[in-house]
N, C-alpha and C positions, 0 to 999 in steps of 0.2 A: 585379610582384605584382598578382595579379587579384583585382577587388573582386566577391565574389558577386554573380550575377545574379536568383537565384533564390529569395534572401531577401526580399522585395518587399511591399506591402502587401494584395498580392492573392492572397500563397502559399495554397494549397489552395485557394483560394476562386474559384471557376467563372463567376460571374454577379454581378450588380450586385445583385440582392435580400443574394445573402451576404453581401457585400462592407458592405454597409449594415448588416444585422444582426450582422456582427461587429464594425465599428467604432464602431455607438452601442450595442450592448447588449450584447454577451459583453464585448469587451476593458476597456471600465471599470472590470468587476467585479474586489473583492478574489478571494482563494483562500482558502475554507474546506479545506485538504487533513486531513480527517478519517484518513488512515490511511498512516503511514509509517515510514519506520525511521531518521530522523535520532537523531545520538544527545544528547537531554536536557544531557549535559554539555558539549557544543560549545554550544551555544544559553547554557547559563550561563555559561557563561566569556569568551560575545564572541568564540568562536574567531578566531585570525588563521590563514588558511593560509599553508605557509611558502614555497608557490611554485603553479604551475599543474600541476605534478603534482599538489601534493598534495593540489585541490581539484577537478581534475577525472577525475584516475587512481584515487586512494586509497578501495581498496571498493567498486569499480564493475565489476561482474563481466559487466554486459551489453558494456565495451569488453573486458573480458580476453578474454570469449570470443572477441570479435572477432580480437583479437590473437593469442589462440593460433591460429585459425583461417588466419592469412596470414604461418603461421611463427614466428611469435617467441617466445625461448625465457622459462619462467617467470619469471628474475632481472626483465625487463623491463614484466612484468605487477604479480605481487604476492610478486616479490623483492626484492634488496637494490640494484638496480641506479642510481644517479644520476638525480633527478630529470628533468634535460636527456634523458636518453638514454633513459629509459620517454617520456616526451612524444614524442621524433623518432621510437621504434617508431608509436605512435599515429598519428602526421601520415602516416609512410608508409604505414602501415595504412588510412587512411579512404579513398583516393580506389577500393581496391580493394571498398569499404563501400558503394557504388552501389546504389540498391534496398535497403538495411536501413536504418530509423528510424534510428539512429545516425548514418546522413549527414543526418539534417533536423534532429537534438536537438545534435549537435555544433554544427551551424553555425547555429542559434539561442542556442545558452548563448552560443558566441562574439560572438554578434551583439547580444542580449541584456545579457548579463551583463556584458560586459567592452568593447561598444563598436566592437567590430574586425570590419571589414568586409572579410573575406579568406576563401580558399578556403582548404581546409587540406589542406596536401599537404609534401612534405619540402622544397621550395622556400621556402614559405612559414613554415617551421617558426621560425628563427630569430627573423624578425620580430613573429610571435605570440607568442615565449617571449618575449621581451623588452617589449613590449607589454604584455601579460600581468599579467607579474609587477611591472610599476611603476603597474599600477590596482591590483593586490592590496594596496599599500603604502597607500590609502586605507581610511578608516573605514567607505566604503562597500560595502567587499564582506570586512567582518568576518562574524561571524554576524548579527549583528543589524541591518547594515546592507543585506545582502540580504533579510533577510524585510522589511525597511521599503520594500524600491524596490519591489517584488514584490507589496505591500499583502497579506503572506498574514494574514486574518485567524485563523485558529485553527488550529494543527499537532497530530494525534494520534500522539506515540509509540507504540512498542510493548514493553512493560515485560514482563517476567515479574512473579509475583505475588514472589519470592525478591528482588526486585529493590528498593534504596531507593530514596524518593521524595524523597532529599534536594534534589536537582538542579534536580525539578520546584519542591518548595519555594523555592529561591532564583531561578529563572523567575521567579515570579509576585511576591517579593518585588521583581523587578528594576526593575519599570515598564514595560517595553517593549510597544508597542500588541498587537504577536500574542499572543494566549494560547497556551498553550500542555500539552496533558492527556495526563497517562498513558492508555493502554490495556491493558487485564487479558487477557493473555496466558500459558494456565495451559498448554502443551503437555507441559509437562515434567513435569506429574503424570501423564501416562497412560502415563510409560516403564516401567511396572511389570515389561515385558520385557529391559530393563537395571537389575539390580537395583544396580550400583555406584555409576552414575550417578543412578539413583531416589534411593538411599539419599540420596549427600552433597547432591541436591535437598533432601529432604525436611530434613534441618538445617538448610539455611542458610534453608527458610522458617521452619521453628520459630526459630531464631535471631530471625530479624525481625519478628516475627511478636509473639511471646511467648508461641506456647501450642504444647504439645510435641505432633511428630505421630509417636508411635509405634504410635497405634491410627488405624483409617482415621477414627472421630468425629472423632480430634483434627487432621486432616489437614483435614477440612473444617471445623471449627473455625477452624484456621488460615486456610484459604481466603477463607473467611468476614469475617475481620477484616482480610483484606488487600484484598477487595473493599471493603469499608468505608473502609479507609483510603485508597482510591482514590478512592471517591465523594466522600469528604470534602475533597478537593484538585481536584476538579473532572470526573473521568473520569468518564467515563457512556456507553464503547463497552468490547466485549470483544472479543478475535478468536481464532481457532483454525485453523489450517495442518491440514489431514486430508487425505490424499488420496483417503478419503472416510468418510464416515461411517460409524459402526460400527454392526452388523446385531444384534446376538447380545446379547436382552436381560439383564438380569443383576438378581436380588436383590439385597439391603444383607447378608446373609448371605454369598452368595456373593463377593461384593466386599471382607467383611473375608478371607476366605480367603486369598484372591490377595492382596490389600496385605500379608499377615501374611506371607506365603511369599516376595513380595519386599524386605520389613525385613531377612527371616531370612539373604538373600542370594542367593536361588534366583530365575531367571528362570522370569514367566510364559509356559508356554503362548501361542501363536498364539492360539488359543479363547480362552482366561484374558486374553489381552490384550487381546479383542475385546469381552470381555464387561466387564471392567474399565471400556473407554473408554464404553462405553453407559451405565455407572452414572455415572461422572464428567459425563461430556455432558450427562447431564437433571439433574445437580446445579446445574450452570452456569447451564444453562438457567431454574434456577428462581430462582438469585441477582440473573442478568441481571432476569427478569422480576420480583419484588418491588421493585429497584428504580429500574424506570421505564426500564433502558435499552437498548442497540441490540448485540444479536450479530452477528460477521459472521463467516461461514465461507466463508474461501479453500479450496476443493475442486480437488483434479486434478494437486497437484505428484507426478514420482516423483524424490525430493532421493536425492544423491549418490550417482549412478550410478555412477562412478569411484572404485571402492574403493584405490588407490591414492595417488589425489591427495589422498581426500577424509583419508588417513593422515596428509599430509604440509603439508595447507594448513588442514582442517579443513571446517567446511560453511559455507554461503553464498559460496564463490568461483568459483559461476561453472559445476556439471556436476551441475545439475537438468534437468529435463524436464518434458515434458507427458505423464501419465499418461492409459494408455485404460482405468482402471477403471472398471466401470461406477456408476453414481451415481442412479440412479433413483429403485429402491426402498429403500435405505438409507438416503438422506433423506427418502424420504417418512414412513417408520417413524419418523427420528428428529424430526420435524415433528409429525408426527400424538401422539406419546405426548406431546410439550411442551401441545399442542391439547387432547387429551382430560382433564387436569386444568386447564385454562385457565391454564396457566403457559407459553403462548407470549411472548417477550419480540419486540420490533423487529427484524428481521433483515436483512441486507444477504449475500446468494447471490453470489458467486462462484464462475466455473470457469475452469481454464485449458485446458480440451480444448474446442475450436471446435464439435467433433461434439454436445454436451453444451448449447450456447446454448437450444435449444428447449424441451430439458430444463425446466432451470433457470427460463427465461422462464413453462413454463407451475406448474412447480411452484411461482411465488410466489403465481399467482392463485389455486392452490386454497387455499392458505389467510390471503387477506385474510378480517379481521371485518366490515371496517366500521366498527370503532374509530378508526384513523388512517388518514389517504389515504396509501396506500404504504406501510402497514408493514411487508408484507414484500418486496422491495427484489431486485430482478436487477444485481447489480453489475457495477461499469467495468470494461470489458476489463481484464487483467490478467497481467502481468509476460512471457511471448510472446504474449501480447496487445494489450499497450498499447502499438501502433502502431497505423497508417493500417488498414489488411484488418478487423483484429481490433477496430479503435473501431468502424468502420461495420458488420461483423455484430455486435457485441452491439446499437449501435443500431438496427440494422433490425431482429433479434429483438424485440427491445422493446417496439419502435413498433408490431410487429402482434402481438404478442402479449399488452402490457401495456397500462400510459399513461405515455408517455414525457414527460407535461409532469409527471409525479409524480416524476422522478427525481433520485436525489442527486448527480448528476455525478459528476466527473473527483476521481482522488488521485492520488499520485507513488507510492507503494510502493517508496519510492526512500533509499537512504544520503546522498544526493548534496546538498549546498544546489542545486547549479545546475539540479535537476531539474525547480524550477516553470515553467520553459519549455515542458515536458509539459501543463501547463495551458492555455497557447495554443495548441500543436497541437491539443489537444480540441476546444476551442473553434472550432475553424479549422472542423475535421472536420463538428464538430455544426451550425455555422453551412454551412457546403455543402450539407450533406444536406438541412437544412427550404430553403435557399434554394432546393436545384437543385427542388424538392418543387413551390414555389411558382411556382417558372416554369414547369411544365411542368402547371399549372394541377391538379396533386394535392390541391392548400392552397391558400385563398382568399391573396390577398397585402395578406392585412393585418398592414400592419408595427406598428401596436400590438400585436395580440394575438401574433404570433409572434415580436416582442421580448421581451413580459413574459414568456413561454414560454421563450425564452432566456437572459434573468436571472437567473428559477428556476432553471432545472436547471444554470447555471454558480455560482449563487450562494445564492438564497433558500432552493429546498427543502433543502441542507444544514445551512443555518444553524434550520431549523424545524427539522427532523425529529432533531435529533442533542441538539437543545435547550442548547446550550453558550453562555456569553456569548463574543461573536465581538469580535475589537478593531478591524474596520473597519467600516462600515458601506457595504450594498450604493446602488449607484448609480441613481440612477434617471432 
């Protein structure tokens, strides 16, 4: 059994300036991961997983695709297949994984996580299942005891507003150092284009809710009280999945039309649809901004491409892409209309189309106030992004586009507990970049100022900018 060579203390890292500024000033720091999709109710219940399938296969669609990729049949992905025997498709799966982030994230969880210092491959398989799963028998790689080795200090779920905040509730009752915040996730009111699914939405937020939304008032009524009762538990990010912003402004007139037509059970219009989301969008936009906190719009997915599979598995498994819609002017309208009644709230820009970085980079600088440093925000590479290529072009867009010691760093955008090893990768990347910088006499190599510089953007500017009480405190 071959023990990794290539997990090493100097992985990604080039030069001794890096090497220095990542082991005294990124790797210290906790993890603020302001934006994810773990789910609330594992975190409250202490989850145990039942094996190393189930904690490192279960909802992980960046290895499904892998797997479906080098042959393997669904059962062994996210069917019904014996935990043993999805892991051994996996091990034989990765060494063909060369060159995809998946061969540096695997063998850091493994490395990481669970201590085992082994290649992964079918040879190997055995002895890491077994391995494995007798560290998983420890209290240290429950739910809670992962985010405690991990020091994450504050996790942002992602809730729909239909969604209860019981979970969260019993979180913060529990004691445990990570905090832990919903995030107001309203995607599911702009499917006025599905009126079946619109409809049983719009009940089960009136349900939770308590205020009926048969009229569109009472739909943002309802909105309304559930932002509230978000803020009131701690949240204070929203987010929105678009693949891009919508163009085609729309009246409060026009907008009860379209909500009325789809109560009645009639699908809007493409147009109606388009105009619908612009009314909903600058509603948001105005809730976010009254009360003090941070939109982020993930822009550029085209989600479930596979009308087949997406029949038979459902969405989020795995046959998304990166959309080449264009994103220019559509944000820029929906930017500028939030602006011109100074109801722009904090914003955090993401894209997942590489072509689009410049874009994005320069569209946050047209509209800083001046109010906050950085408030509106070029986000972390993201989801075929957030690897090695795609960390260093969002951050070289940045850095000459922006001010990259303003930035909120690294998140997982991830199902996964063992994903905060995504954080060290970041860290790795970002620590290379200003190191190789420095040696190559770009940047003075002053290791005060371009540690504190690295802090920030691994630690402090999220913990300011997001304003949440964090449960670790950063290192200094």
């Amino acid at each position: 059994m071959r023990a990794t060579t290539f997990i090493t203390d100097s992985f990604l890292l080039e030069n001794e300036t890096a090497k220095e500024l990542f082991s005294q000033y990124a790797s210290p720091q906790p993890i603020h991961d302001y934006h994810c999709h773990l789910p609330p109710k594992q975190v409250a219940d202490n989850h145990r997983f039942a094996d190393l399938a189930d904690i490192w296969l279960g909802g992980d669609h960046y290895k499904w695709r892998a797997m479906r990729a080098n042959g393997v049949a669904e059962r062994f992905c996210s069917g019904d297949a014996k935990g043993y025997d999805k892991f051994l498709a996996f091990a034989k799966m990765l060494p063909y994984a060369v060159g995809n982030p998946l061969y540096h994230w695997s063998h850091l969880e493994l490395l990481r996580i669970f201590g085992i210092d082994l290649l992964i491959n079918e040879a190997n398989a055995p002895a890491i299942w077994e391995q494995a799963n007798a560290r998983l028998q420890s209290n240290d790689l429950a739910a809670h005891g992962i985010l405690a080795s991990n020091k994450v200090a504050v996790i942002g779920t992602t809730d729909d507003p239909a969604d209860s905040l019981a979970e969260h509730e019993r979180i913060a009752a529990s004691g445990i150092p990570t905090k832990v915040y919903p995030t107001f996730r309203p995607d599911k009111a702009l499917n006025v284009h599905q009126p079946e699914l619109f409809n049983l939405w719009c009940d089960r937020l009136a349900a939770i809710s308590g205020v009926e939304c048969q009229t569109l008032g009472g739909l943002m009524d309802a909105l309304k009280k559930r932002h509230d009762d978000f803020h009131a538990i701690g949240g204070r990010l929203s987010d929105h999945g678009l693949e891009s912003c919508f163009a085609s402004e729309c009246t409060e007139s026009e907008a009860k039309q379209i909500f009325d037509k789809a109560r009645s059970g009639k699908a809007a219009t493409n147009e109606e649809q388009q105009k619908f989301g612009w009314f909903m969008m600058l509603y948001f936009g105005h809730l976010d901004a009254a009360r003090g906190w941070t939109k982020q719009l993930h822009l550029g997915a085209m989600r479930n491409t596979n009308s087949r599979m997406h029949s038979l598995l459902g969405a989020d498994t795995g046959y998304d892409s990166i959309s080449d819609a264009p994103q220019a002017r559509a944000l820029a309208g929906y930017l500028d209309a939030l602006e011109r009644t100074n109801q722009l709230p904090k914003m955090v820009l993401y894209n997942l189309n590489p072509a689009d970085n410049y874009v994005l980079a320069t569209m946050a600088g047209n509209f800083q106030d001046g109010s906050i440093a950085g408030k509106i925000q070029f986000g972390s590479g993201w989801w075929h992004l957030d690897q090695k290529q795609g960390m260093e072009w969002q951050l070289e867009a940045l850095s000459q586009l922006g001010l990259i010691r303003r930035f909120v760093g690294m998140l997982t955008d991830s199902r996964s507990f063992l994903s905060y090893t995504r954080h060290e990768y970041f860290r790795r990347i970002l620590c290379n970049k200003i190191g190789n910088e420095a040696e190559r006499g770009l940047l003075p190599r002053d290791m005060k100022m371009l540690g504190s510089m690295i802090r920030e953007i691994c630690f402090t500017n999220a913990r300011d900018f997001f304003g949440q009480t964090c449960g670790y405190e950063a290192v200094i």
